[in-house]
C-alpha positions in Angstrom: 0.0 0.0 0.0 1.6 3.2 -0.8 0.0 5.1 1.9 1.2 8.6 0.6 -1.1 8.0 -2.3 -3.6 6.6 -0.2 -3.5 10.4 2.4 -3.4 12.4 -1.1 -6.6 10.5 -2.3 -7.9 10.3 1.4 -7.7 14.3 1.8 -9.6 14.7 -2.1 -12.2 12.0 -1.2 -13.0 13.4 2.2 -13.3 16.7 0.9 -15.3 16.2 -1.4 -17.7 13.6 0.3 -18.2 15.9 2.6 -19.1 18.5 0.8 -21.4 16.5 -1.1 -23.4 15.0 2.4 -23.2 19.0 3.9 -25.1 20.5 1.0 -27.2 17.4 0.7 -27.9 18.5 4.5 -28.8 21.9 4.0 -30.8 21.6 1.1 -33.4 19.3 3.1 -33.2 21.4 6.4 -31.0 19.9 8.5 -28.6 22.9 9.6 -28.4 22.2 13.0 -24.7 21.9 14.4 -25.7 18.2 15.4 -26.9 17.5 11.5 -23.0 19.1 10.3 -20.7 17.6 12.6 -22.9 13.9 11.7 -22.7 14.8 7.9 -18.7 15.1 8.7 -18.5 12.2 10.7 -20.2 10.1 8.0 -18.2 11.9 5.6 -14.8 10.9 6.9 -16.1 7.1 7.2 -17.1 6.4 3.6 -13.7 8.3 2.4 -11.6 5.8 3.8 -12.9 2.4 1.5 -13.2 4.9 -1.2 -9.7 5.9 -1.5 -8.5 2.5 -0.9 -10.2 1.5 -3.8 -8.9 4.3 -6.2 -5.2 3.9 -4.4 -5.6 -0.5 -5.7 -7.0 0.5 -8.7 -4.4 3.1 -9.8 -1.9 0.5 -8.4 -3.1 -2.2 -10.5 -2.5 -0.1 -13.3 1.0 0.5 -13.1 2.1 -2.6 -11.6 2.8 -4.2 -15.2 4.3 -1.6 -16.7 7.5 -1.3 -18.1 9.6 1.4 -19.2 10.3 2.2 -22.3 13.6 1.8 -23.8 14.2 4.6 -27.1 
């Protein structure tokens, strides 16, 4: 596991997920504090198995690869 990849994709993923769960929030009324800090939480959570997926996957793709010799 190349776990600097993994914090890169980790810190995009979270961001974004959380983004996506906070407006999701707001947009159907739930803009309490509680309702935030449990969109984060929740956030944070389903980032983690989503960048490991996209850190195997992008693995996987460069694991047979070769460089090219001119």
């Amino acid at each position: 596991m190349n776990w600097q990849l993994f914090s890169v994709i980790f810190t995009i993923a979270s961001g974004v997920t959380i983004g996506v769960l906070m407006t999701i929030a707001l947009v159907t009324g739930f803009d309490e504090a509680q309702h935030i800090v449990t969109a984060v939480i929740i956030g944070l959570v389903l980032s983690i198995p989503i960048a490991w997926i996209v850190v195997k996957k992008l693995q996987s793709l460069g694991v047979n690869k070769t460089p090219v010799t001119p």
